[in-house]
DSSP file (Angstrom, degrees, kcal/mol; ACC not computed):
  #  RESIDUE AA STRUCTURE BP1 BP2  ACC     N-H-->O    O-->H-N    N-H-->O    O-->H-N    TCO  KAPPA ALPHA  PHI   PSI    X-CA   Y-CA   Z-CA
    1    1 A X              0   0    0      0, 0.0     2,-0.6     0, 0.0     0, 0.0   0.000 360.0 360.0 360.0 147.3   -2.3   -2.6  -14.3
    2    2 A X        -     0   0    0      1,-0.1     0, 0.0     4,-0.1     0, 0.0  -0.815 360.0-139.7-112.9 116.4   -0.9   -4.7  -11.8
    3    3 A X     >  -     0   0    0     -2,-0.6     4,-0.7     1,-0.1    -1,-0.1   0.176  26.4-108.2 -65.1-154.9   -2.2   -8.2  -11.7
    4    4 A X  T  4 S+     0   0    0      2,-0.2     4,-0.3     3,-0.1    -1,-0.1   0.775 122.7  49.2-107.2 -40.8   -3.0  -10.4   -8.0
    5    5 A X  T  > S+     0   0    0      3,-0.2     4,-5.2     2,-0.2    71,-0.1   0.978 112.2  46.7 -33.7 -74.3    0.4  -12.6   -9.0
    6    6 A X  T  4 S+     0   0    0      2,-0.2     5,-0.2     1,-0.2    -2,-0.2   0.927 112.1  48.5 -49.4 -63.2    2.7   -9.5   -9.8
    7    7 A X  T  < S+     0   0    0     -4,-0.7    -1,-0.2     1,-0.2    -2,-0.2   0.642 107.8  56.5 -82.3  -3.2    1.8   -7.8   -6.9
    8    8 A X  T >4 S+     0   0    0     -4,-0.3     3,-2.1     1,-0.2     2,-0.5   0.846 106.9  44.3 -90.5 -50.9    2.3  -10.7   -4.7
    9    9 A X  T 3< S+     0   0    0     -4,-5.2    -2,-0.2     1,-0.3    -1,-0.2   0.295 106.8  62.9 -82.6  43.0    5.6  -11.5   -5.4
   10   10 A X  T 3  S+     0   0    0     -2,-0.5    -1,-0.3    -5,-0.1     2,-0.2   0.242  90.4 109.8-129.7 -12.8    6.7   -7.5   -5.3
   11   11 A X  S <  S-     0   0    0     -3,-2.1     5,-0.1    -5,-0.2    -3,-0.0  -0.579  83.6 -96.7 -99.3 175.1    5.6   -7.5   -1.6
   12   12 A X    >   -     0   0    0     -2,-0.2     3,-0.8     1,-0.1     4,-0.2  -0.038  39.0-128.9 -74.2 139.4    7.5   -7.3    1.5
   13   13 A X  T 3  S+     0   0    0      1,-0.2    -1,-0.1     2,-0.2     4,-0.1   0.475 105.4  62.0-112.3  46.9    8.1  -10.9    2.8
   14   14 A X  T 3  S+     0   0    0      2,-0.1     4,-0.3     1,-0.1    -1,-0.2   0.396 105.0  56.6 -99.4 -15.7    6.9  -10.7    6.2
   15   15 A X  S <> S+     0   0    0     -3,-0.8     4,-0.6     2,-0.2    -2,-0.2   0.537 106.3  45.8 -97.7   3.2    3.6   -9.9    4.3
   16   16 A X  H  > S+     0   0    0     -4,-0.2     4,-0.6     2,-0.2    59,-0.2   0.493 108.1  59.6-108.3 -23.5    3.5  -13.2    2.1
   17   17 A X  H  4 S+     0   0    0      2,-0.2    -2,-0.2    -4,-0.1    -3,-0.1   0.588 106.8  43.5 -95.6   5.8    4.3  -15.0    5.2
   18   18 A X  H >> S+     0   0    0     -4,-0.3     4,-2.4     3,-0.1     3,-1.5   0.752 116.4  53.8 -69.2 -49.3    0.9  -13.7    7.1
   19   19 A X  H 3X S+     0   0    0     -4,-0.6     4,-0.6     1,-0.3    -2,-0.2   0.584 110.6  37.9 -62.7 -19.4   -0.8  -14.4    4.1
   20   20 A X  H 3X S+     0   0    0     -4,-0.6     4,-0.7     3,-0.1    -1,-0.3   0.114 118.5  49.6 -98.3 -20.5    0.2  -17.6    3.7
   21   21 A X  H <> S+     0   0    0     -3,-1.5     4,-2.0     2,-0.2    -2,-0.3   0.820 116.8  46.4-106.4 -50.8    0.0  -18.4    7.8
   22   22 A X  H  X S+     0   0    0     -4,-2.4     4,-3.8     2,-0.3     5,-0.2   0.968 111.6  50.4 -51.8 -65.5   -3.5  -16.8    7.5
   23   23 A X  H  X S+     0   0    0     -4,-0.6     4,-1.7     1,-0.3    -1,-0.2   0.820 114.7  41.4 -61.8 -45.7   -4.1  -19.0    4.3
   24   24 A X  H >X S+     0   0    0     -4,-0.7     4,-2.6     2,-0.2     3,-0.9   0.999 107.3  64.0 -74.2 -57.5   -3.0  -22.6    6.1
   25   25 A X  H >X S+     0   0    0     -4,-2.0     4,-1.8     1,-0.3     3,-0.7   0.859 106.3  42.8 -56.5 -58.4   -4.9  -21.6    9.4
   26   26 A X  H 3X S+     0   0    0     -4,-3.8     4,-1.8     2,-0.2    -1,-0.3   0.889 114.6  53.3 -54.4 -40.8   -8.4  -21.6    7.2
   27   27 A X  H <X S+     0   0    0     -4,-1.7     4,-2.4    -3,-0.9    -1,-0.2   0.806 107.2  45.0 -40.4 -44.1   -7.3  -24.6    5.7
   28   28 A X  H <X S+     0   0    0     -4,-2.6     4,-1.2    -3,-0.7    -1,-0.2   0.948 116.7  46.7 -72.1 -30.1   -6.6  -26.4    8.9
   29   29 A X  H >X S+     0   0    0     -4,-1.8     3,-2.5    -5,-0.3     4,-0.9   0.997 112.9  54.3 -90.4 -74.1  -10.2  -25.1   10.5
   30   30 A X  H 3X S+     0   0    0     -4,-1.8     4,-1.6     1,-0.3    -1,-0.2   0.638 112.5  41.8 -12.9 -62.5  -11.8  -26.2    7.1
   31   31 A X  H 3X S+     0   0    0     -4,-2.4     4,-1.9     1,-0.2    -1,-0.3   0.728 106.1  59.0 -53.1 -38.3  -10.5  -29.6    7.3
   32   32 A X  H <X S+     0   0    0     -3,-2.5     4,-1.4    -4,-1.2    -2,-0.2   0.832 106.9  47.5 -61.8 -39.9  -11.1  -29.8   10.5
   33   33 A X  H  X S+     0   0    0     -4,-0.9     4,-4.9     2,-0.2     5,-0.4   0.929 104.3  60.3 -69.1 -51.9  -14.9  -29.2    9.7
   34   34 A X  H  X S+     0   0    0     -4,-1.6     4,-1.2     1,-0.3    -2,-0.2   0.894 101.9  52.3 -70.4 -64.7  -15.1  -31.7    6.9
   35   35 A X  H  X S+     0   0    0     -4,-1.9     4,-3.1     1,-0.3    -1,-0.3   0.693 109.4  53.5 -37.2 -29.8  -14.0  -34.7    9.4
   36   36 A X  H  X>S+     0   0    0     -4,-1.4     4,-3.2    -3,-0.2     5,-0.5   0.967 105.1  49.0 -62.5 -67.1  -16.8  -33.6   11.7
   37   37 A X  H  X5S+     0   0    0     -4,-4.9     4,-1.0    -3,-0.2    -2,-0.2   0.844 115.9  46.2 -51.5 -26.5  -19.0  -33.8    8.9
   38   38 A X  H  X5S+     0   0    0     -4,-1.2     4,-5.5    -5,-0.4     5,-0.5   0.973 115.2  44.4 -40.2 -83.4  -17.5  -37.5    8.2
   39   39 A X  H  X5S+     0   0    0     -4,-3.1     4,-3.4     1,-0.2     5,-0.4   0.963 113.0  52.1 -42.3 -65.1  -17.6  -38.5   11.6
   40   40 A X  H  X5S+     0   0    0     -4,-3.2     4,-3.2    -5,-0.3     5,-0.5   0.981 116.0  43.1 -49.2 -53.0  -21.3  -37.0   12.0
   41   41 A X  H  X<S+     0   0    0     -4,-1.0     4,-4.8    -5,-0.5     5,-0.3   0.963 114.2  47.7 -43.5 -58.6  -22.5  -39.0    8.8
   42   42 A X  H  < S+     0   0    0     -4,-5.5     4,-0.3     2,-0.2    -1,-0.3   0.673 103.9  56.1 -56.1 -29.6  -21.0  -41.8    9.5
   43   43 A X  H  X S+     0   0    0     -4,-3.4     4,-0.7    -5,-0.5    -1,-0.2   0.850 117.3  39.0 -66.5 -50.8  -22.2  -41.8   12.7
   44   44 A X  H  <>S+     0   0    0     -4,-3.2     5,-2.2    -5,-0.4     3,-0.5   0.911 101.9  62.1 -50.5 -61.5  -25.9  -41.5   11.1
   45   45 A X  T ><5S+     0   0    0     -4,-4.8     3,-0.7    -5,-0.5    -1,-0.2   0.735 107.6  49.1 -64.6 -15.8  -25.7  -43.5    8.4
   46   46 A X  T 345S+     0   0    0     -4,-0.3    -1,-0.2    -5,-0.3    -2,-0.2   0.806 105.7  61.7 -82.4 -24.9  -24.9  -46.8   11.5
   47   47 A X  T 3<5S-     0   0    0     -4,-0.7    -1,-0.2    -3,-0.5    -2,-0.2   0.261 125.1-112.8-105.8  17.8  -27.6  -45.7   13.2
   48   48 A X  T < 5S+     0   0    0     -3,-0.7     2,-0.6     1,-0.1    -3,-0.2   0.649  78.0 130.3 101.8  34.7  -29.9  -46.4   10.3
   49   49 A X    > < +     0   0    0     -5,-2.2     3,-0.5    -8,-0.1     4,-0.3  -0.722  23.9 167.1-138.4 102.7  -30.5  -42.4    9.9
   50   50 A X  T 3>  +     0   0    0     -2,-0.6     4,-0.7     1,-0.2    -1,-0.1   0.468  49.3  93.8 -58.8 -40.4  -30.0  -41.4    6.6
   51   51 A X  T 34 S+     0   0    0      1,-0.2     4,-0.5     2,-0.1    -1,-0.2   0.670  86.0  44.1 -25.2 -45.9  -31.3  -38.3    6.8
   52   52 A X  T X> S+     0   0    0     -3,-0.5     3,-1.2   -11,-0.2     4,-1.0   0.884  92.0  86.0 -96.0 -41.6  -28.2  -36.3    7.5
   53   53 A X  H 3> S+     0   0    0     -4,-0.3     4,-0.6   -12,-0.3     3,-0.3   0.747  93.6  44.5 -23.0 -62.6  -25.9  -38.2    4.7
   54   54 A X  H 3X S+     0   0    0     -4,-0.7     4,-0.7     1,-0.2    -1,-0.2   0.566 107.5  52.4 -78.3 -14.4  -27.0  -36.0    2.0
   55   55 A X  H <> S+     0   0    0     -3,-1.2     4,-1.8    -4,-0.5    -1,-0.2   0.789 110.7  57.8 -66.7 -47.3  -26.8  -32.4    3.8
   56   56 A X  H  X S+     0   0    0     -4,-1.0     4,-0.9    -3,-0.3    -2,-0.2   0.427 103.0  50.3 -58.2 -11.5  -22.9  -33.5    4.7
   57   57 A X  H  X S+     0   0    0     -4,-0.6     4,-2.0    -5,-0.4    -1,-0.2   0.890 108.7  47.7 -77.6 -45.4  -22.1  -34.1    1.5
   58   58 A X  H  X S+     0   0    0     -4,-0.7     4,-2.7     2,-0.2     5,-0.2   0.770 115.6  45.2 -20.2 -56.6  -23.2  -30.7    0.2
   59   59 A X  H  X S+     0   0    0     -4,-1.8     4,-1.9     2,-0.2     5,-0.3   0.939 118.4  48.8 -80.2 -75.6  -21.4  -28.8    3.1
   60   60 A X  H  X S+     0   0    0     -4,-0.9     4,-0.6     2,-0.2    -1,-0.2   0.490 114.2  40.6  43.9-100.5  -18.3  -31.3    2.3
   61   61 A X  H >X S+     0   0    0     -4,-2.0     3,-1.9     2,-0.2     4,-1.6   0.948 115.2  54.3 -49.3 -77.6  -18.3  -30.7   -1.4
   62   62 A X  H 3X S+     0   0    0     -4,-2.7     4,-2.3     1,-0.3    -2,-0.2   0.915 112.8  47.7 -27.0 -72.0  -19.0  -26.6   -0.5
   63   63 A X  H 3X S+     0   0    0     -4,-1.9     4,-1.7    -5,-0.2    -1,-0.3   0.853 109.7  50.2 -55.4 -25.7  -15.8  -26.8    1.8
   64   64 A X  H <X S+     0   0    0     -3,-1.9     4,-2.7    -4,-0.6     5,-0.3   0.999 109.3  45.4 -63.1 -61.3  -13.6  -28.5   -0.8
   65   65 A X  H  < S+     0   0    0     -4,-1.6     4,-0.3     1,-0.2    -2,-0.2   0.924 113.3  61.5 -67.5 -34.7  -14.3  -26.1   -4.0
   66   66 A X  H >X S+     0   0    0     -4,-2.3     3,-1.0    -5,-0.2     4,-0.7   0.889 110.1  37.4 -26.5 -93.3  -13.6  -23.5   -0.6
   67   67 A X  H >X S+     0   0    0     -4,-1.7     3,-3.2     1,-0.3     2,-2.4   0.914 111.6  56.3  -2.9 -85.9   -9.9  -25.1   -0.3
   68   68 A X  H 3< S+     0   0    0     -4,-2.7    -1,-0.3     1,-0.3    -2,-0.2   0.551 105.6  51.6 -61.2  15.2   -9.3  -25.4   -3.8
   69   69 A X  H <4 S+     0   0    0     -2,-2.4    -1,-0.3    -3,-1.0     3,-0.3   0.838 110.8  51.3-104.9 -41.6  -10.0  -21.6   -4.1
   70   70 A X  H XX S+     0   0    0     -3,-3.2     3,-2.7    -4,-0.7     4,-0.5   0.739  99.4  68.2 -23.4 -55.1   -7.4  -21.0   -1.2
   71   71 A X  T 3< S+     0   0    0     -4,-2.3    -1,-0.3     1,-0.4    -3,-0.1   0.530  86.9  56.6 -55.6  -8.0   -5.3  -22.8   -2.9
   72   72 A X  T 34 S+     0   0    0     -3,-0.3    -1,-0.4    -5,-0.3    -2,-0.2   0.298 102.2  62.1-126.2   6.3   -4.8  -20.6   -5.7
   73   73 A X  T <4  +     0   0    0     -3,-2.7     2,-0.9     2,-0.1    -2,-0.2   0.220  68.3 123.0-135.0   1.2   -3.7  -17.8   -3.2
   74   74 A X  S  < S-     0   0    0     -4,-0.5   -54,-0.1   -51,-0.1    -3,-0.0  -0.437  72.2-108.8 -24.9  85.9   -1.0  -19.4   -1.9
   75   75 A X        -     0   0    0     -2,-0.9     2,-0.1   -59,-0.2     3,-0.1  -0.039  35.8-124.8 -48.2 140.1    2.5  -17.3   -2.4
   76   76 A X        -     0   0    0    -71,-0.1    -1,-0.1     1,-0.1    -3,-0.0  -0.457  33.4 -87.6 -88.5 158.0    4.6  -19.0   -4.9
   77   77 A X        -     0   0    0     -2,-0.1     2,-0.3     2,-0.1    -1,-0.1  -0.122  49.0-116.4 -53.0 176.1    8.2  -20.0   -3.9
   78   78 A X              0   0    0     -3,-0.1    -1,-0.1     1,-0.1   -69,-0.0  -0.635 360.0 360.0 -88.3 155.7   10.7  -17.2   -4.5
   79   79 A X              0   0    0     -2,-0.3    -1,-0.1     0, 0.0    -2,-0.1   0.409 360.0 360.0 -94.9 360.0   13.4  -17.4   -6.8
């Protein structure tokens, strides 16, 4: 049986570079989200409303372990 490793670096690489362009495009959009949720907090928390701090951390936090999950499906360099 062929692990998710193995059978990435056995494919074609015009398919490891979609996957990998795919893989940074959710990243950038992700990121993008979590600065909103910055900005939006921040924005709250100055304007003495608190309220929102602790839902933007959650979503945050939720988008990081997201990333770092990504991350792991990265193609590795070639040799």
């Amino acid at each position: 049986m062929s692990t998710f490793r193995r059978a990435q670096s056995q494919a074609h690489p015009n398919k490891t570079s979609t996957l990998m362009l795919a893989i940074v495009v959710l990243l950038i959009l992700n990121v993008t989200i979590q600065i909103w949720l910055l900005y939006t907090g921040l924005n709250n928390a100055l304007e003495h409303n608190k309220g929102i701090a602790f839902p933007a951390f959650i979503g945050s936090f939720t988008i990081l372990i997201i990333n770092c999950g990504l991350l792991y499906y990265l193609p590795r360099r070639r040799r």
